[in-house]
C-alpha positions in Angstrom: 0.0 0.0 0.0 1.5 3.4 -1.0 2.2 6.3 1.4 -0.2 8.3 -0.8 -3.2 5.6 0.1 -2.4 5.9 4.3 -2.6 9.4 3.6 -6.4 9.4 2.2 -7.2 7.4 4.6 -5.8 9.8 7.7 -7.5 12.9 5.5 -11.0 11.2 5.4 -10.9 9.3 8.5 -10.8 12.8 10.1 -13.8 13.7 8.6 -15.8 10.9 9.0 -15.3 10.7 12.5 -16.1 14.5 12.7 -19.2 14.1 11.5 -19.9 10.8 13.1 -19.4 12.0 16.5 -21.0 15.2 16.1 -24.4 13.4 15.0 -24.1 11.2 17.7 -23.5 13.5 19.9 -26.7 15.5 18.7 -28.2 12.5 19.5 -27.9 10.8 22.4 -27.7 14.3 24.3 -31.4 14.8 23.1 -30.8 17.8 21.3 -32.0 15.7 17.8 -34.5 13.4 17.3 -33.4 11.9 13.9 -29.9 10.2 13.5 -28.5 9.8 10.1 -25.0 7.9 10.6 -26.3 5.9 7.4 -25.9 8.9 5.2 -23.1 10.2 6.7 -21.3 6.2 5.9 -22.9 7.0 2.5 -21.2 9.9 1.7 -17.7 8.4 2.6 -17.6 5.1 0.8 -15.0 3.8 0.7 -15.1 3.3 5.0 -18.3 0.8 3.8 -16.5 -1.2 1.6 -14.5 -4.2 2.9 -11.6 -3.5 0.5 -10.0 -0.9 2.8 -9.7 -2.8 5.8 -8.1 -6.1 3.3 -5.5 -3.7 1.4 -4.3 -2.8 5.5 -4.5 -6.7 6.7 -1.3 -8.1 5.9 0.9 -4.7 6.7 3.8 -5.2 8.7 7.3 -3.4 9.7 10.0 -4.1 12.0 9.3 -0.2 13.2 7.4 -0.1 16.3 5.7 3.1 16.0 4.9 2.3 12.1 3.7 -0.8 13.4 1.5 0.8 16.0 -0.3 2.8 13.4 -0.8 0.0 11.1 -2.7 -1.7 13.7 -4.8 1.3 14.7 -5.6 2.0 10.9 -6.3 -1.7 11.1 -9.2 -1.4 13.5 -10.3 2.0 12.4 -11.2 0.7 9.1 -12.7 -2.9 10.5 -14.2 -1.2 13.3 -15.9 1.6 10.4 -17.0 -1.6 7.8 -18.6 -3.0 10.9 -20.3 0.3 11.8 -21.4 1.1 8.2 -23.4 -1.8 7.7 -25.1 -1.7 10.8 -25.7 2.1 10.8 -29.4 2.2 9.2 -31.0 -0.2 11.6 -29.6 2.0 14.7 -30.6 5.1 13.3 -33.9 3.5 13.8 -33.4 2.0 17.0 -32.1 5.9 18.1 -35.3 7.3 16.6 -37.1 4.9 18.6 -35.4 4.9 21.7 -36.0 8.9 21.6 -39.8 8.5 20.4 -40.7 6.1 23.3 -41.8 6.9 26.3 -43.9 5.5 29.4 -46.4 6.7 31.5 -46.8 6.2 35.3 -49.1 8.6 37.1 -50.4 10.2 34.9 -46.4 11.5 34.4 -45.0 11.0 30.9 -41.1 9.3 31.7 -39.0 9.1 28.8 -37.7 6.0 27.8 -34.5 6.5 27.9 -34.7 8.3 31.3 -36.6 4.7 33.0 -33.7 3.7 34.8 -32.9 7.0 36.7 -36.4 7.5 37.2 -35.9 3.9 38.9 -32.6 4.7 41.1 -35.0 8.0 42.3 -38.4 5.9 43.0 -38.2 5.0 46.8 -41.5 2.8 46.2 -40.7 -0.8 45.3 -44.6 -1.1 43.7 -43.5 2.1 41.6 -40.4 0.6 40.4 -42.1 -2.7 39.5 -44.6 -0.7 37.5 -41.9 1.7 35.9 -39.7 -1.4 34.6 -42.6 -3.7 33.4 -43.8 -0.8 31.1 -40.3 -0.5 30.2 -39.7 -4.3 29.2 -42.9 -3.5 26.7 -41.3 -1.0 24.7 -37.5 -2.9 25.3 -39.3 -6.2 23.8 -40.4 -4.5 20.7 -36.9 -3.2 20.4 -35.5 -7.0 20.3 -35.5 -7.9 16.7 -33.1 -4.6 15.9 -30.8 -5.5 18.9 -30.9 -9.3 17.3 -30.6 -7.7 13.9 -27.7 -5.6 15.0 -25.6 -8.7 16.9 -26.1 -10.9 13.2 -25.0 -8.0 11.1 -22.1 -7.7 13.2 -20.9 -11.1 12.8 -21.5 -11.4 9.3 -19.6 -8.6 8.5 -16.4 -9.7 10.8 -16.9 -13.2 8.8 -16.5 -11.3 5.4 -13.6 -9.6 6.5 -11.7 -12.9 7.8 -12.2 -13.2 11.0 -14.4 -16.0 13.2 -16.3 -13.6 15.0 -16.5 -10.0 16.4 -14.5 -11.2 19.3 -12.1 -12.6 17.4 -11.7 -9.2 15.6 -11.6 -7.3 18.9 -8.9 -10.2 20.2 -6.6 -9.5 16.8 -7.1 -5.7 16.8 -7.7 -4.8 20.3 -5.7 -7.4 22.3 -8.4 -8.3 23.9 -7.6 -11.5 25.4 -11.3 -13.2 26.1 -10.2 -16.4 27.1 -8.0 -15.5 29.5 -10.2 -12.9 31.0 -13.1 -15.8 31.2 -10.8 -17.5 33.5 -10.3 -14.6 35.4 -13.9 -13.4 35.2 -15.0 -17.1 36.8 -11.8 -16.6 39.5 -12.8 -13.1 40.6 -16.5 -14.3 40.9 -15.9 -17.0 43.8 -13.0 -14.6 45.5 -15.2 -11.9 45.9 -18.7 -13.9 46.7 -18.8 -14.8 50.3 -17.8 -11.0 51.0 -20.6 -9.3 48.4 -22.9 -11.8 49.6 -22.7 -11.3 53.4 -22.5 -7.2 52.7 -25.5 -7.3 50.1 -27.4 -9.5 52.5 -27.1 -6.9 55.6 -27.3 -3.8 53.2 -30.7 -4.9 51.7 -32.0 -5.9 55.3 -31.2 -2.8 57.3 -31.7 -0.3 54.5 -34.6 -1.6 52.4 -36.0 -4.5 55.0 -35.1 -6.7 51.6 -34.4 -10.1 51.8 -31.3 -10.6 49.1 -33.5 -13.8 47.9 -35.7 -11.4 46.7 -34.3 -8.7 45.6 -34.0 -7.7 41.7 -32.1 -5.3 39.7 -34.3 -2.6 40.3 -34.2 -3.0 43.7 -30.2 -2.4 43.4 -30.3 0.4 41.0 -32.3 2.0 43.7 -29.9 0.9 46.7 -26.9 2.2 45.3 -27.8 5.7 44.7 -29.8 6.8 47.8 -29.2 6.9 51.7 -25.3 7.8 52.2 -24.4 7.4 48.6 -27.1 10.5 48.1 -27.0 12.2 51.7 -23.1 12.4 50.9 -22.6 12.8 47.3 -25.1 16.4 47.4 -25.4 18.4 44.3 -22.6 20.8 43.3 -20.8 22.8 40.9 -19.2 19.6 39.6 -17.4 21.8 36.7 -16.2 23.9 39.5 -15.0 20.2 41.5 -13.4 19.1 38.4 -11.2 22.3 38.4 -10.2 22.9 41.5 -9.0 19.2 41.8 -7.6 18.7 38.3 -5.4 22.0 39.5 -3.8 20.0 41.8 -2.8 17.7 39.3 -1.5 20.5 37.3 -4.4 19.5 34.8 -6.6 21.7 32.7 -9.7 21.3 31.1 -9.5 24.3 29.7 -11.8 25.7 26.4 -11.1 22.3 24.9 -13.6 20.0 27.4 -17.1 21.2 27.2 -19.3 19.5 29.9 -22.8 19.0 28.7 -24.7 18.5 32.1 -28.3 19.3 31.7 -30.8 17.0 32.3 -33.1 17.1 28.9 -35.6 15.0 28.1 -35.1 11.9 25.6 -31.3 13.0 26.5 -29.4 9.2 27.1 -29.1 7.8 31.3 -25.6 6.4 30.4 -22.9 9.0 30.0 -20.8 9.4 27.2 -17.2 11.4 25.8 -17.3 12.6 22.3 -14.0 13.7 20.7 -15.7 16.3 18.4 -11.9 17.8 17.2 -8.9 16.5 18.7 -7.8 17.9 21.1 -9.8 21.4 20.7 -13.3 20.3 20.9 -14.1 17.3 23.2 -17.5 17.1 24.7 -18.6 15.1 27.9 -22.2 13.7 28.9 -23.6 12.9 31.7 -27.8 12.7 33.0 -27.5 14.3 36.2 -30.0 12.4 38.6 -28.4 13.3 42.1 -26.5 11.0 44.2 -23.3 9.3 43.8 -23.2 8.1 40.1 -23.4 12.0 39.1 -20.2 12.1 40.5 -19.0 8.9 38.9 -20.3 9.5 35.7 -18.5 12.7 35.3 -14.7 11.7 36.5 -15.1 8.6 34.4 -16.0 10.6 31.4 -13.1 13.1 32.3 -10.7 10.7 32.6 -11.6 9.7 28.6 -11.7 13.7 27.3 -8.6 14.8 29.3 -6.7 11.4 27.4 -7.8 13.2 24.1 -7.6 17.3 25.5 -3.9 16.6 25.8 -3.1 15.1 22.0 -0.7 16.8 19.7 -2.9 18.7 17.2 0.3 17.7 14.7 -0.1 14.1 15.0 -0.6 11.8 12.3 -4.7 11.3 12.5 -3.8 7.3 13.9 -2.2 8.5 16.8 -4.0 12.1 17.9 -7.6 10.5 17.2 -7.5 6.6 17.3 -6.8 4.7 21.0 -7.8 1.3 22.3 -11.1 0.9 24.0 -9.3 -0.6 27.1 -6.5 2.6 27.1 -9.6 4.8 27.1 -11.4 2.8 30.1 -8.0 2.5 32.3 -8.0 6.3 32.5 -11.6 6.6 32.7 -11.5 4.3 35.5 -8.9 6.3 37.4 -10.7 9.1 37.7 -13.7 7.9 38.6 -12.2 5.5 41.3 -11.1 9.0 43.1 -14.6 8.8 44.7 -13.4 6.0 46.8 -10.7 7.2 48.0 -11.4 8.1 51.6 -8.8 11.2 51.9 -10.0 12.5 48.5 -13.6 12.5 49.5 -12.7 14.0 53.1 -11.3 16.9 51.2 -13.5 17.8 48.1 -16.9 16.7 49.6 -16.3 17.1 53.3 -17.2 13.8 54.1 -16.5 12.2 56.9 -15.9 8.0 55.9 -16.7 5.8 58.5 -16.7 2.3 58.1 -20.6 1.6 57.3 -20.3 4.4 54.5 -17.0 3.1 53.0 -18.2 -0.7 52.7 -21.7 1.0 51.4 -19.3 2.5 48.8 -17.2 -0.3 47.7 -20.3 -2.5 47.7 -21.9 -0.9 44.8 -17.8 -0.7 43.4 -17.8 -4.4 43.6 -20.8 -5.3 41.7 -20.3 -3.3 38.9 -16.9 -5.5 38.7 -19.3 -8.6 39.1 -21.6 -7.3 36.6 -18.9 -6.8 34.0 -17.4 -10.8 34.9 -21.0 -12.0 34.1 -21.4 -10.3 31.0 -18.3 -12.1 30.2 -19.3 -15.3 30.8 -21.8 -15.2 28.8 -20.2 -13.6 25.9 -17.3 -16.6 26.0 -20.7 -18.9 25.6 -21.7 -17.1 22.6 -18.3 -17.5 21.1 -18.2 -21.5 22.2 -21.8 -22.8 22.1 -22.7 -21.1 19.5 -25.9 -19.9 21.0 -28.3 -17.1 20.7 -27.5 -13.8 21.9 -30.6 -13.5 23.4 -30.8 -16.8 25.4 -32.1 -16.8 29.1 -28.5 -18.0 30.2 -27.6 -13.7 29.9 -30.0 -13.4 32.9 -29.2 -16.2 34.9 -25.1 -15.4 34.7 -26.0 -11.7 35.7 -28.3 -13.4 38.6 -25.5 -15.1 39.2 -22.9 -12.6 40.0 -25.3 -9.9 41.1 -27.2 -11.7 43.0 -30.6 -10.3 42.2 -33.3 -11.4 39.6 -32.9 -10.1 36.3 -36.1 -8.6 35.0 -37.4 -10.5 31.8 -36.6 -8.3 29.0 -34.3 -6.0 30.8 -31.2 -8.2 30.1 -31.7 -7.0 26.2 -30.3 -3.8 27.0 -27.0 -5.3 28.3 -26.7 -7.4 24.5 -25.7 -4.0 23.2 -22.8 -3.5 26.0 -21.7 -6.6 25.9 -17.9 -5.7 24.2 -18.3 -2.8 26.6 -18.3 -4.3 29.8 -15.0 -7.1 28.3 -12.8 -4.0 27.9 -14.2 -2.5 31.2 -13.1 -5.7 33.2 -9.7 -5.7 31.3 -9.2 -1.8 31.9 -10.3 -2.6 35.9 -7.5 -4.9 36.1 -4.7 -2.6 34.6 -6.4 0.3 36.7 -6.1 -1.2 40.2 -2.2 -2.0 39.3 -1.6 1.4 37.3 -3.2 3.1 40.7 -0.6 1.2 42.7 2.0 2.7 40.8 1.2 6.2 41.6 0.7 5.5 45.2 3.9 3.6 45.8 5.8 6.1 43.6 4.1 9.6 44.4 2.4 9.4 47.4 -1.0 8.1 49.0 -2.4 11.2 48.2 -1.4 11.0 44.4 -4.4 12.8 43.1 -2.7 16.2 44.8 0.9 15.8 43.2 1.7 17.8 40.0 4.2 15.1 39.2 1.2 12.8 38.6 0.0 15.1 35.9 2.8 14.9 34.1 3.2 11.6 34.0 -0.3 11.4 32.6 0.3 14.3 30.2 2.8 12.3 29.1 1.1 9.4 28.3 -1.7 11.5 26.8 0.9 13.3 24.6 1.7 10.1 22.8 -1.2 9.3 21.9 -2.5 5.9 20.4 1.4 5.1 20.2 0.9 3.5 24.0 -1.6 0.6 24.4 -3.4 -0.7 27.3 -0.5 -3.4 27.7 1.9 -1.3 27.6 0.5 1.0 30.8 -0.1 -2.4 32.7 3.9 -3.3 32.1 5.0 -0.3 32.4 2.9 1.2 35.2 1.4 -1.7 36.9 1.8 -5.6 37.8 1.3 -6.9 34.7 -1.6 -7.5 31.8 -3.8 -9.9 33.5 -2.9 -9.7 37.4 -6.1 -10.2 39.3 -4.2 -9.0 43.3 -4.0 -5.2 42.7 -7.7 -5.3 42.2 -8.0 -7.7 44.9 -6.4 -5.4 47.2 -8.2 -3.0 46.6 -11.2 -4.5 48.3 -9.4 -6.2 50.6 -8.3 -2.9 52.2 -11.6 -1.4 51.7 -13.3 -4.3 53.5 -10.5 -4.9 56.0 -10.5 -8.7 54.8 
């Protein structure tokens, strides 16, 4: 492939994902109802043809930075083949998703705003009602989630590779098998202690039973009483700021923080590089409690990874990074809420011991959530079976705990490669976290020398990959006992 051909590819690349992002972005934050991501594939072509991705496939160099842009162009064009063909039947499912909406009360809820409406609705009978006429609109919405998963594989066939997860395993080192085994490992570790804490949690704050408890129940759990009392409503702009100075960080003109709460806006936040590194724009559906305050540092942890690019750099490297890399820094930022010390000084809270296992409870089952999802995308990939088989809900009953709602589970289908990076990123995280602990100080979040370390990082773009931060920064790609530690300490095991 000629220099000239790379070259196109960087040029238009660049636009596509300019104008992709920007719809989406329109979007999801419920500022337009229509999506058009099929036009926009339409009117760069080339990105829906398999031919690009197969005239990158067999590149190689013995140059390591070469090679690191190969790869990325690799999955950019894959990853954009994929996308292309599945782009007409989610600008439908968008349109929907917006469109729908419930009614409890008398009180029109959104459809995309059921779940927070859930995590705010202190009666059980209300939350029953709110998720059953949810499951109606989220069962009609099956055959395009099922239409969706099929297009996907097909098109990973047709470009040579077994399935999706084999293309993410190739192109994103994603390393499923291992990470089933670790998944399965970190499931029995941590049961007996999430078992005994869910157990006394439900009991003495909900007079629940954990035999009958369902997801709703948790959703609702895990966002009120201390995680709401504690985590009140601020200037989290301001928060970001004042902390990020310690850091030596700015956000600058370049981060803008979209944090109204608009109707037929998305529940689940979101980071959109709009232009690297000048126009990056974070999401978040402000419901009050703690996951306001998670959903914003996780976010910020993506956009600051992109703020601090070199506008100069070759498109691969300013605008392309692995999903893991993006969910390790992510993580790091949002895991600052459970530090004790941090949230003594930027909330004023003072953590006693009920509060902090409260906290690391709700830590621990996303974790447990993610290792279930896993689990059952492994049995996809070995059974062979339907993506929407009952055996998603009884693995998430499984390491949750609680009864999954009949056609909740659908929703998680679409996260599924999500929550596999998530896990992997958690695991590089907890040792990358380590590092800066051991190296700076306890207090790392206050040191100016951790900022530029990450500026650092940040300034090299997609040239650094997630495995590279885990053995260079941490203990290693797939070491399970910095994670471990991390509720060990919490829970005083």
């Amino acid at each position: 492939m000629s220099n000239e051909t790379i070259n196109e590819i960087r040029l238009e690349g660049e636009k596509l994902l300019r104008s992709l992002n920007n719809e989406l972005y329109l979007n999801l934050s419920g500022l337009k109802k229509a999506c058009n991501l099929d036009k926009i594939y339409r009117s760069h072509q080339a990105f829906s043809e398999p031919d690009l991705y197969m005239s990158l496939k067999d590149l190689t160099t013995n140059d390591k930075d070469e090679e690191r842009s190969f790869k990325l162009l690799k999955s950019f064009t894959a990853g954009n083949f994929i996308e292309s063909r599945t782009a007409k039947i989610k600008d439908k499912t968008y349109l929907s998703n917006m469109s729908n909406s419930i009614i409890v009360d008398k009180r029109v809820i959104p459809y995309r705003s059921s779940v927070p409406e859930i995590k705010n609705e202190p009666k059980r009978s209300k939350r029953e009602e709110i998720i059953s006429k949810f499951n109606e609109i989220a069962i009609n919405l099956k055959p395009f989630i099922l239409e969706i998963h099929d297009i996907i594989q097909r098109s990973s066939e047709e470009i040579g590779f077994k399935s999706y997860t084999h293309l993410c395993d190739e192109l994103e080192g994603l390393k499923l098998n291992s990470l089933k085994q670790i998944a399965q490992t970190f499931l029995i570790d941590t049961e007996y202690i999430y078992r005994d804490l869910l157990r006394w949690f439900l009991l003495n704050r909900m007079e629940l039973k954990i035999g009958n408890a369902k997801s709703q129940d948790l959703y609702y759990l895990f966002n009120n009483y201390e995680l709401k009392a504690n985590f009140i409503k601020t200037d989290l702009a301001s928060l970001s700021k004042r902390f990020l100075d310690k850091m030596s960080l700015q956000i600058g003109e370049n981060i803008f923080m979209d944090l109204e709460r608009r109707t037929s806006k998305i529940s689940e936040s979101f980071c959109t590089p709009i232009e690297v590194p000048n126009k990056i724009i974070l999401s978040i559906y402000p419901i009050g409690g703690v996951e306001d305050y998670e959903s914003l540092l996780n976010e910020l942890g993506k956009a600051l990874s992109f703020r601090y690019s070199e506008t100069d750099d070759y498109f691969e490297f300013k605008r392309l990074r692995e999903n893991t890399y993006l969910e390790i820094f992510a993580q790091l930022f949002k895991n600052l809420i459970y530090q004790p010390k941090w949230l003594k000084k930027y909330l004023s809270v003072d953590v006693n011991s009920d509060f902090l296992e409260f906290l690391y409870l709700k830590h621990l089952m996303g974790i447990r959530r993610y290792c279930g999802e896993i689990l059952y995308v492994s049995s996809i990939e070995e059974e062979n079976i339907k993506p929407d088989s009952e055996n998603l809900r009884e693995l998430l009953k499984i390491a949750i705990l609680a009864n999954i709602n009949e056609h909740e589970y659908l929703t998680d289908i679409q996260q599924l490669s999500h929550s596999v990076f998530s896990f992997r990123a958690s695991l590089i995280e907890a040792g990358f976290r380590m590092y800066l602990r051991e190296r700076f100080d306890e207090e790392w979040w206050r040191e100016g020398r951790t900022g530029d370390l990450l500026i650092n990082l940040w300034r090299r773009g997609g040239r650094i990959d997630s495995s590279e931060i885990a053995n260079s920064f941490g203990k290693g790609d797939l070491d399970t006992a910095p994670l471990l530690k991390t509720f060990e300490e919490a829970f005083r095991i």
